[in-house]
C-alpha positions as semicolon CSV with decimal commas, in nm:
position;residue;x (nm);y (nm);z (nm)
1;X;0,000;0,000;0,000
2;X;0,099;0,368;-0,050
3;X;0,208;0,630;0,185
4;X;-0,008;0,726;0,442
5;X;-0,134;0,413;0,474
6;X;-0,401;0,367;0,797
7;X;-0,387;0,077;1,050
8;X;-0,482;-0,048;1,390
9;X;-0,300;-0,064;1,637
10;X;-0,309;-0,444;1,763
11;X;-0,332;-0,387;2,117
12;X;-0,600;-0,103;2,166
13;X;-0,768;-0,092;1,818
14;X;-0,682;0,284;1,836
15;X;-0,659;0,380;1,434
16;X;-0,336;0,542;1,313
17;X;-0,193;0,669;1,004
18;X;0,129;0,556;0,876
19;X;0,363;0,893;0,831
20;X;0,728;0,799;0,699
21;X;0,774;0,709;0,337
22;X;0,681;0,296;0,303
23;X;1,012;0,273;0,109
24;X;1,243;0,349;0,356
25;X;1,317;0,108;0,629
26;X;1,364;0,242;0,958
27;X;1,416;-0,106;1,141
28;X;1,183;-0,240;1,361
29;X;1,017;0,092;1,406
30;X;0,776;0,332;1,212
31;X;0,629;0,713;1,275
32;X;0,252;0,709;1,309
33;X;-0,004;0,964;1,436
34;X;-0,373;0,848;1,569
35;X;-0,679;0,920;1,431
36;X;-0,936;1,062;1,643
37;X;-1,374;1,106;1,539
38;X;-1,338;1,446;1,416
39;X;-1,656;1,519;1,672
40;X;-1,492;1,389;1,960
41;X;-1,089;1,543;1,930
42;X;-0,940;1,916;1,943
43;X;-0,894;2,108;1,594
44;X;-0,577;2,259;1,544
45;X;-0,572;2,437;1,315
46;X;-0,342;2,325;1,018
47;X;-0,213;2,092;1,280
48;X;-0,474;1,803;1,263
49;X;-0,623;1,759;0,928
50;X;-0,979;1,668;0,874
51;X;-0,996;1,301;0,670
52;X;-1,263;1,090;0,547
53;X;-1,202;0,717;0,659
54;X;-1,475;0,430;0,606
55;X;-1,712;0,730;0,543
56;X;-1,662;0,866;0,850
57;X;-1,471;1,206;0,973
58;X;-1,131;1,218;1,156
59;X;-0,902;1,424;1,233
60;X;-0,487;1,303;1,195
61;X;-0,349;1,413;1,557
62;X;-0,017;1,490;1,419
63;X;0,106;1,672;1,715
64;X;0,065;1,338;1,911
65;X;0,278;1,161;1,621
66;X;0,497;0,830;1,835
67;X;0,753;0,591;1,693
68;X;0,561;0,269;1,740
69;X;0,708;-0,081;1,689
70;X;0,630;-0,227;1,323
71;X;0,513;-0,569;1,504
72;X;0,248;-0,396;1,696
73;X;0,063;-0,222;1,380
74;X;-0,232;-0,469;1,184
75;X;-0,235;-0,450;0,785
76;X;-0,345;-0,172;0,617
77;X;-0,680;-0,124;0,620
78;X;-0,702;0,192;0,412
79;X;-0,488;0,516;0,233
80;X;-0,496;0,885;0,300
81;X;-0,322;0,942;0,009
82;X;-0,575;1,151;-0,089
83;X;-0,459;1,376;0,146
84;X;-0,080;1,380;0,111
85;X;-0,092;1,736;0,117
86;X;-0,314;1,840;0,411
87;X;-0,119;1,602;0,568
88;X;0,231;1,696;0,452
89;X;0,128;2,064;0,510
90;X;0,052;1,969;0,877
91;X;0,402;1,813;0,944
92;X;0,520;2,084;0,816
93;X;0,339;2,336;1,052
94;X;0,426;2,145;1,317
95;X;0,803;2,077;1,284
96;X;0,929;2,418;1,081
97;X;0,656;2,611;1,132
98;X;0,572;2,678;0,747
């Protein structure tokens, strides 16, 4: 699957989106943010896109992005490559502040 790809996370079922480029293997480790109901989580604005997953709203907590171990992530269930750019825009924001 693409970049961006979404997944669960085994152990809580919490959704996250996949950040880093799929290509390039970090080890046994990969940079995710969560997904949170857009109705239930804090806008930032810029800072925490609003994406449609399963045809339902979200919002990609990218402030609250973790390193999480590779093992611990299902398969892909979905892509928000839709919305590289929000995304990518986001990161951005958050890291250079552009």
């Amino acid at each position: 699957m693409s970049g961006y790809s979404v997944h669960r996370l085994k152990a809580s079922g919490q959704r996250v989106v996949r950040l880093q480029y799929p290509r390039l293997d970090t080890g046994a480790t990969v940079l995710v943010a969560p997904l949170y109901p857009a109705e239930k989580a804090l806008e930032l604005k810029i800072v925490t896109p609003r994406v449609e997953v399963d045809g339902s709203e979200f919002l990609v907590a990218t402030h609250l992005l973790a390193a999480v171990q590779q093992k611990d992530i299902g398969p892909p269930e979905a892509t928000l490559a839709a919305y590289e750019y929000v995304i990518a825009n986001a990161i951005n924001r958050l890291f250079f502040g552009i």
